[in-house]
C-alpha positions as CSV (number, residue, x, y, z in Angstrom):
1,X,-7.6,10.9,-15.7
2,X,-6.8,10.6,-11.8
3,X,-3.8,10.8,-9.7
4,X,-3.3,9.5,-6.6
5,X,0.0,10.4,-4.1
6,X,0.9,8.5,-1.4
7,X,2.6,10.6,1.6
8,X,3.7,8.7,4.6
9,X,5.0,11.4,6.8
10,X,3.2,14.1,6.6
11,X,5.3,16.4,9.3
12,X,8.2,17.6,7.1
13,X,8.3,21.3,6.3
14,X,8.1,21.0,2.5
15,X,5.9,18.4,2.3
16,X,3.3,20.7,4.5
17,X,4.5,23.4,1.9
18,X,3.6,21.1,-0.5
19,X,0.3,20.4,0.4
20,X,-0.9,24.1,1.0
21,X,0.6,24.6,-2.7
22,X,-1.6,21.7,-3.6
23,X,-4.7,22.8,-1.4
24,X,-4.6,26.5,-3.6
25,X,-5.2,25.0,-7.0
26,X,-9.0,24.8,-7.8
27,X,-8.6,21.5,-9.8
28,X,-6.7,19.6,-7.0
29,X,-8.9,17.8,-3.8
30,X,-6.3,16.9,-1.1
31,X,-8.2,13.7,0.7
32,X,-6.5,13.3,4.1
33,X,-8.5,10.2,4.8
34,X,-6.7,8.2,7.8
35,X,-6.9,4.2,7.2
36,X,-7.7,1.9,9.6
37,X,-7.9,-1.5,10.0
38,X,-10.0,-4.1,11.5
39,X,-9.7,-5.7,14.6
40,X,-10.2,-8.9,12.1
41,X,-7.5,-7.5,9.9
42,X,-4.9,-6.9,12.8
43,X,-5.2,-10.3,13.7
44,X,-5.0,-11.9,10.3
45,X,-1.7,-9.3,9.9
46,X,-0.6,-11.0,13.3
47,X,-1.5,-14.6,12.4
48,X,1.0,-14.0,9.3
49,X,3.6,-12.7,11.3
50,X,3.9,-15.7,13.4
51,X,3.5,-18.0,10.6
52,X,6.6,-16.3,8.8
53,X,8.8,-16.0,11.7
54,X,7.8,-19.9,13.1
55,X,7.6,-21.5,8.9
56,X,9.9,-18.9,7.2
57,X,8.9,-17.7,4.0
58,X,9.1,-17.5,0.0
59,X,10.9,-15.7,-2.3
60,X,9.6,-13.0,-4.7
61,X,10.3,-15.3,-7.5
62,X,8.7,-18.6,-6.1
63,X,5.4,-16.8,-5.3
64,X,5.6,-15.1,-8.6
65,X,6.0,-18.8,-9.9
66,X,2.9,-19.9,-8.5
67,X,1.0,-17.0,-9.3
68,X,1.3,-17.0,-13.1
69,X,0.8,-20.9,-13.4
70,X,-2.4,-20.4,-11.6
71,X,-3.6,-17.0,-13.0
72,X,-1.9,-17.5,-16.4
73,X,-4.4,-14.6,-18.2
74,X,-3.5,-12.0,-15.5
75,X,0.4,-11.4,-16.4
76,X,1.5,-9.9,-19.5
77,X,3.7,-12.1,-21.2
């Protein structure tokens, strides 16, 4: 079994605290990987932004909607 944490700011005291708790255990790896994205992907995140701000956008429940009528088997009932 795996565990994953996600820690967006990493510059708090106790989260640094945390970490160097974390890094002394032998059966914990800390992987401070830094994403990036695409140039492709940065433009594909723009092209969306545009498209919501100039077309608006859906609700939670309408895309929800549409995504168990087309992926029926992928939701559990």
């Amino acid at each position: 079994m795996g565990l994953t944490l996600h820690i967006n700011d990493i510059s708090k005291p106790e989260v640094k605290a945390f970490l160097d708790y974390a890094r002394s255990l032998k059966f914990v790896i800390v992987d401070e990987e830094e994403v990036s994205l695409s140039q492709e992907q940065i433009e594909a995140i723009d092209e969306a932004r545009i498209s919501l701000k100039k077309n608006g956008g859906k609700s939670h429940e309408e895309v929800m909607a549409k995504m168990k009528n087309k992926y029926p088997n992928a939701f559990r009932a």
